[in-house]
C-alpha positions as CSV (number, residue, x, y, z in Angstrom):
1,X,80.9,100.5,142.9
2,X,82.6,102.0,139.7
3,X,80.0,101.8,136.8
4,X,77.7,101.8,139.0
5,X,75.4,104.8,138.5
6,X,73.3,106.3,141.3
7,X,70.0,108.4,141.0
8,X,66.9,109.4,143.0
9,X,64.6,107.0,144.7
10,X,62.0,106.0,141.6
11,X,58.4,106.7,142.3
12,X,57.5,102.9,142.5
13,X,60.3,102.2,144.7
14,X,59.9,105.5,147.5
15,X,59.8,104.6,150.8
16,X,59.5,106.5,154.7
17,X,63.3,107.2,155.4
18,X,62.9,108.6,158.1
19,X,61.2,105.4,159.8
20,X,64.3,103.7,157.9
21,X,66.7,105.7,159.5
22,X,65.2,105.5,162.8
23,X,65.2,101.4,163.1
24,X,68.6,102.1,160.9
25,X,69.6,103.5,164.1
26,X,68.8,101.2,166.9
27,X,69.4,98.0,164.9
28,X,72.9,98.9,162.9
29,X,76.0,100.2,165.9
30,X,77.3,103.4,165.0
31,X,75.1,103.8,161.9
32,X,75.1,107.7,161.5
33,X,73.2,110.7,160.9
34,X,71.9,112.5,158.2
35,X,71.0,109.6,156.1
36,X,70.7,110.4,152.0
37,X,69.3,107.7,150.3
38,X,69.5,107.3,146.2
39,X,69.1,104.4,144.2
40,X,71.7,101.7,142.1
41,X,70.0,102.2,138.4
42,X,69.4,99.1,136.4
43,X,70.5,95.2,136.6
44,X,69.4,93.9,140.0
45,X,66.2,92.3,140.3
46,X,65.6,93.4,143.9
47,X,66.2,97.0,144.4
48,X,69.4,98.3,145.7
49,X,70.5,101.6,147.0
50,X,73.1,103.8,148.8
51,X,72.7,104.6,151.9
52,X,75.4,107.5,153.1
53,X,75.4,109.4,156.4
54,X,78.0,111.0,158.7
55,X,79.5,107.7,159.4
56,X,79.9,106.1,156.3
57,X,78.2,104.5,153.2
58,X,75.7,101.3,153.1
59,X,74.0,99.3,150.7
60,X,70.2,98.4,151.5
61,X,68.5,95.4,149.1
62,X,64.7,95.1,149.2
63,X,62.4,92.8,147.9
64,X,60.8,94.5,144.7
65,X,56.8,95.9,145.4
66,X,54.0,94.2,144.5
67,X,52.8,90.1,144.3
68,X,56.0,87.9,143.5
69,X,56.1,84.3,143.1
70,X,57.1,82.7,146.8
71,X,60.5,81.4,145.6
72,X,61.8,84.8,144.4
73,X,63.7,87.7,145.8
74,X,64.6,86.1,148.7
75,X,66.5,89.0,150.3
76,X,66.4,87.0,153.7
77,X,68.3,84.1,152.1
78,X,70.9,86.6,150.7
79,X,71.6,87.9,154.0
80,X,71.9,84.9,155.6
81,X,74.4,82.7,153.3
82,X,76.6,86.3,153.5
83,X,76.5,86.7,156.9
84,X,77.7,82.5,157.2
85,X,80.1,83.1,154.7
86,X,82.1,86.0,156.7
87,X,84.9,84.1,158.3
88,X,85.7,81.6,154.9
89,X,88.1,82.3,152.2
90,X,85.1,83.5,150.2
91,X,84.9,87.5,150.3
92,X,81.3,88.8,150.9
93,X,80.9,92.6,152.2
94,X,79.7,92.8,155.6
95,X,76.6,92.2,156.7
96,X,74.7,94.6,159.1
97,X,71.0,94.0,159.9
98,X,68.2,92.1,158.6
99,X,64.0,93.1,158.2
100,X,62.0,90.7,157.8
101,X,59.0,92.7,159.1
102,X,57.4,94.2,155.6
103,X,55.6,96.9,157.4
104,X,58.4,98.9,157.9
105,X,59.6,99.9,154.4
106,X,57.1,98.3,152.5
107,X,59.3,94.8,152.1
108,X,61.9,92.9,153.7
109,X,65.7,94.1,153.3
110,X,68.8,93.5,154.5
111,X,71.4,96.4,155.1
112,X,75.5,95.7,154.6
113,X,79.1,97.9,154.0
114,X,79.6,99.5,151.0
115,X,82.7,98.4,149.1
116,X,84.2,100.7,146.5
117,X,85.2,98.4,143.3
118,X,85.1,97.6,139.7
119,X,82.2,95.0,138.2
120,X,83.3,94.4,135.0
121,X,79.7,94.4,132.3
122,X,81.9,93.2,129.3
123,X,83.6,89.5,129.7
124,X,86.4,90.6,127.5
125,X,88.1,93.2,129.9
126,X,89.6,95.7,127.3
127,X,90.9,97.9,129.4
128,X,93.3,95.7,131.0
129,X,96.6,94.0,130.4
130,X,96.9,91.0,129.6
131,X,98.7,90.0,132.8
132,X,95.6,91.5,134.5
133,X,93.2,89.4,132.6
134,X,94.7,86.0,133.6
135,X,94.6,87.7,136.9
136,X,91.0,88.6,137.0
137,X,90.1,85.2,135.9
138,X,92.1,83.1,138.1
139,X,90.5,84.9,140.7
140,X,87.1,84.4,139.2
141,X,88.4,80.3,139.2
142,X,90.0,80.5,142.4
143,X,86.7,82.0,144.7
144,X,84.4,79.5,143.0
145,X,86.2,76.4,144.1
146,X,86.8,78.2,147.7
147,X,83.2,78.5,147.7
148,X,82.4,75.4,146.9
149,X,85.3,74.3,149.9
150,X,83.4,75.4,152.5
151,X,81.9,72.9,154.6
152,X,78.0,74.4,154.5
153,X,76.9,72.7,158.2
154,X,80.2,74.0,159.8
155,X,78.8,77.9,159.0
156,X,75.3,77.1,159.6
157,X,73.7,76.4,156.3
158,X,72.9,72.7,157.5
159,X,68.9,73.7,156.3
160,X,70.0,76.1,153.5
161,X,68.9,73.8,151.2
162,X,68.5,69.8,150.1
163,X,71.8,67.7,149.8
164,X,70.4,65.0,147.6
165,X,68.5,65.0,144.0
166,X,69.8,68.6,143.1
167,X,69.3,68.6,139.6
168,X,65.9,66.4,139.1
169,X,64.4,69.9,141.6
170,X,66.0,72.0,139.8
171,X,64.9,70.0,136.1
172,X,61.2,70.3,137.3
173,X,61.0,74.2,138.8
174,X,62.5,75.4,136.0
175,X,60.5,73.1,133.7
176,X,56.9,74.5,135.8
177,X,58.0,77.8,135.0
178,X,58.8,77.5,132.0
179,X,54.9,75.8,131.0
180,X,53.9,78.8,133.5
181,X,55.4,81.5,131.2
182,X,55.1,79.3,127.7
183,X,53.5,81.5,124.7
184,X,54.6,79.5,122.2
185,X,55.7,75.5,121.4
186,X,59.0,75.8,121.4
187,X,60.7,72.3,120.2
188,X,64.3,72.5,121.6
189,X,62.5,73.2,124.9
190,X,60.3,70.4,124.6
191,X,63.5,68.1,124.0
192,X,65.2,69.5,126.7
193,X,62.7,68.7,129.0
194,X,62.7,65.1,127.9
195,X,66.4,64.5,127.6
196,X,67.4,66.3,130.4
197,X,66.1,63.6,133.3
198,X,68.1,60.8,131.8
199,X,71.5,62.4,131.5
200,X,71.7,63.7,135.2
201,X,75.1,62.2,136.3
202,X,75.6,59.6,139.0
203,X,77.6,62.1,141.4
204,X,75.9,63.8,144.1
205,X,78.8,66.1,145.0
206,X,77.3,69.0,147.9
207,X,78.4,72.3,148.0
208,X,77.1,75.9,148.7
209,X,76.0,76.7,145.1
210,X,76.0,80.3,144.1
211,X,73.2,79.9,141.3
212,X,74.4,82.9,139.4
213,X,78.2,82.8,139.3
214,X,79.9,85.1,136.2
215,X,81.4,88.0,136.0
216,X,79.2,90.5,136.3
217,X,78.1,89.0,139.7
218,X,81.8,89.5,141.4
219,X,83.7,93.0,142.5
220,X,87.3,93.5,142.0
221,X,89.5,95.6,143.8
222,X,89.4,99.6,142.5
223,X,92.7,99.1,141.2
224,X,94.1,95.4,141.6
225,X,92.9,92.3,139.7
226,X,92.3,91.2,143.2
227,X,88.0,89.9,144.1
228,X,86.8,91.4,147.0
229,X,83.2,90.4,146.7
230,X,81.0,87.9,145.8
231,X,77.2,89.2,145.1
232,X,74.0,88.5,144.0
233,X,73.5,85.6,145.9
234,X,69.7,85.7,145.3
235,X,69.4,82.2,144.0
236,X,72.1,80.6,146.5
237,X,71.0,77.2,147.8
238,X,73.1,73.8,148.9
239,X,73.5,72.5,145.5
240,X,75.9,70.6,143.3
241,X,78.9,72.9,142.6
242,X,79.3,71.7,139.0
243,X,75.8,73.3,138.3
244,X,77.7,76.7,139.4
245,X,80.9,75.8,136.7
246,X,78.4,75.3,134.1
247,X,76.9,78.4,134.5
248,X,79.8,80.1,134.6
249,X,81.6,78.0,131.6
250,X,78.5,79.1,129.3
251,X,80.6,82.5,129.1
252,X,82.3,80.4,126.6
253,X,79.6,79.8,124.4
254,X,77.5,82.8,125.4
255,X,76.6,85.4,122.2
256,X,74.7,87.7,124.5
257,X,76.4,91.1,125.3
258,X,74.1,91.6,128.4
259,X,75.2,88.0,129.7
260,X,78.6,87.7,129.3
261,X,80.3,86.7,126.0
262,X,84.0,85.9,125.2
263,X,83.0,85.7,121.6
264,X,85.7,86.9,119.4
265,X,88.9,86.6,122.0
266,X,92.7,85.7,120.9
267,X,92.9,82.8,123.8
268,X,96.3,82.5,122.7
269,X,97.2,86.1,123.2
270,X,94.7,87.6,125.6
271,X,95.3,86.6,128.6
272,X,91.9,85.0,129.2
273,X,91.9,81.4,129.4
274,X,90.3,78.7,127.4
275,X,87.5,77.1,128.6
276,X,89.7,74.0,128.6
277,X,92.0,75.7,130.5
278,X,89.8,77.4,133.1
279,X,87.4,73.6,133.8
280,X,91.0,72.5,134.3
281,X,92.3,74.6,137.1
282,X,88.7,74.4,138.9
283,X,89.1,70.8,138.6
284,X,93.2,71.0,140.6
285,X,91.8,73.4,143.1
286,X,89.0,71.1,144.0
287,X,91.0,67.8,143.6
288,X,89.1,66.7,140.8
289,X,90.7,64.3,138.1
290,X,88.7,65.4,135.3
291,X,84.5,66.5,134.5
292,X,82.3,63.3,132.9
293,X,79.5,64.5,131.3
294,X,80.6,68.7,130.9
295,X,78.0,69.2,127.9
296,X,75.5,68.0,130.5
297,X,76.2,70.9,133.0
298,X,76.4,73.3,130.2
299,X,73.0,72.2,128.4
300,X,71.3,72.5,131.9
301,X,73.0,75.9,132.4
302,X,71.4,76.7,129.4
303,X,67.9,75.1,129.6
304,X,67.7,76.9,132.8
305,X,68.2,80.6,130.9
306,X,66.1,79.8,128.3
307,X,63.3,79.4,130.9
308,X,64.0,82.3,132.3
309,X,63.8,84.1,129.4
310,X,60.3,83.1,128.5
311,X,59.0,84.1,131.8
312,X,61.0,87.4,131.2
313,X,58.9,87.6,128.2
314,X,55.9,86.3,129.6
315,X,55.8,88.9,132.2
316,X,56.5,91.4,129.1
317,X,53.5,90.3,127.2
318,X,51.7,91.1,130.0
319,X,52.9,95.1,130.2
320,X,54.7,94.2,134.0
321,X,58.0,95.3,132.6
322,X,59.2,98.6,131.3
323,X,59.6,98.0,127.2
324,X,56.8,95.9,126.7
325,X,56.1,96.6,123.2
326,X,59.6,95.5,121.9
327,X,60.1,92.4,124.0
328,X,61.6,89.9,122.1
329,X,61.6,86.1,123.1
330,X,65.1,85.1,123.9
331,X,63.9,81.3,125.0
332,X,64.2,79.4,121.3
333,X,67.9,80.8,120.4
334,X,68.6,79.7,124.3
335,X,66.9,76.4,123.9
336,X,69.0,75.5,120.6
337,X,72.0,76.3,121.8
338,X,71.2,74.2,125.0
339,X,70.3,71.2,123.2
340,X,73.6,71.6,120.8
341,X,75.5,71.6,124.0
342,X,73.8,68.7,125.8
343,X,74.0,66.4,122.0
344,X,77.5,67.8,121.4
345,X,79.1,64.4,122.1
346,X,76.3,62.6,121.2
């Protein structure tokens, strides 16, 4: 992956390779010899590393050590929605073998191909062209609403998740953890929280939702504008797909470096699209006539970073995370701006 930079195996994170590579071995045909093992450094939540050998290169994703809250770092999950996704228009790298059994590494882990590519960090692309920017977004547009084209029971993911009441589950978990992680009142949240159950929409549209669908989250091709991977499907579930086109519209609004931002871009002359533009061409691919209700799916985008980042800052607080002493509470800013979008026509 270019950007992507590789080290040694952290202290917290070492494991027995060579019981890796021996199960490596029998469970993965034509795996290879000689296994090296180094680690991805930075932005995953569950651990990732390179695995190289005689054969060829592999990438192994682990739960992270410790206690973890049931519903997280569902590597098992990951697997499974890649492996059903092989054979779709969607491109996912190959999957190779599964561990649920935590004994063996320490956690459960899943092993697919490597793929050499580009993840672009910054929204903005300003390396490229023009020309290559409407490329790399239409492609961004284009795999979203082939994702949410596939027909979930056809590949298998019948019990992948609930078809019906999507967003008053997701309202409530993320409203639980929120209270679970809360250090402060903060009043935009407490809005949210109230508002949010009366504007859900009427539609119950089903899709495989993505749950974390931007740019950062997608590979491009080493040199081509071209996708050839969709990752980081850690919080994947049957969902509604317009929760997935919020989420990835928030680009548009979005101030955060780290996240994603298009702050600052010539629409006119960049080659980026509008957010007009880009809502419209998901909505032709997907045979949609228009979105009712948009500022709800970007307030709920929203509401649902803003609880993350108070449990990000909860779990700070606590000294569980490296930089403890200059954690700063990202939830307020995140709360406002989710309640400006979810008000902004009133």
């Amino acid at each position: 992956m270019s950007g992507a930079r590789l080290a040694a195996v952290s202290e917290r994170h070492r494991f027995d390779e060579a019981r890796l590579a021996d199960w490596l071995n029998r469970h993965v045909e034509g795996f290879g010899k000689d296994m090296r093992v180094r680690q991805f450094v930075g932005g995953a939540s569950n651990p990732t590393f390179m695995l190289s050998t005689d054969a060829g290169d592999y990438v192994l994703r682990k739960k992270p050590p410790g206690q973890l809250l049931a519903s997280a770092h569902q590597v098992d999950r990951e697997y499974r929605v890649m492996a059903a996704l092989r054979d779709t228009g969607v491109p996912v790298p190959v999957m190779r073998a599964l561990c649920d059994d935590p004994d063996l590494i320490g956690t459960a882990f899943y092993v697919m191909d490597y793929l050499e590519g580009r993840i672009f960090r910054d929204a903005t692309l300003p390396d490229l062209a023009p020309s290559e920017r409407s490329a790399v977004y239409d492609q961004l547009n284009a795999t979203l609403a082939a994702l949410h084209s596939v027909d979930h029971r056809a590949v298998g993911l019948e019990d992948y998740g609930r078809p019906t009441g999507y967003f008053e589950r997701q309202i409530a978990r993320w409203t639980k953890q929120y209270r679970g992680a809360e250090t402060e009142r903060v009043r935009a949240m407490e809005a949210l929280i109230a508002e949010l159950p009366g504007r859900i929409p009427a539609e119950e549209a089903v899709a495989i939702a993505h749950g974390d669908y931007r740019l950062e989250n997608v590979m491009f091709h080493p040199t081509e504008p071209r996708l050839i991977a969709v990752l980081d499907w850690e919080l994947s579930t049957i969902g509604h797909p317009l929760a997935d086109l919020g989420y990835n519209g928030f680009m548009w609004h979005s101030t955060s470096q780290s996240w994603g931002t298009l702050g600052g871009v010539d629409f006119a002359t960049s080659g980026i699209p509008s957010e007009d533009e880009y809502v419209a061409a998901y909505c032709r691919r997907t045979g949609r006539s228009g979105i009712e209700d948009w500022s709800f799916y970007l307030g709920f985008a929203v509401f649902r970073l803003a609880s993350i980042s108070q449990g990000v800052y909860a779990r700070a607080l606590a000294g569980t995370t490296p930089n403890a002493g200059e954690a700063i509470n990202g939830c307020p800013a995140l709360a406002e701006q989710a309640l400006a979008l979810l008000r902004r026509y009133g």
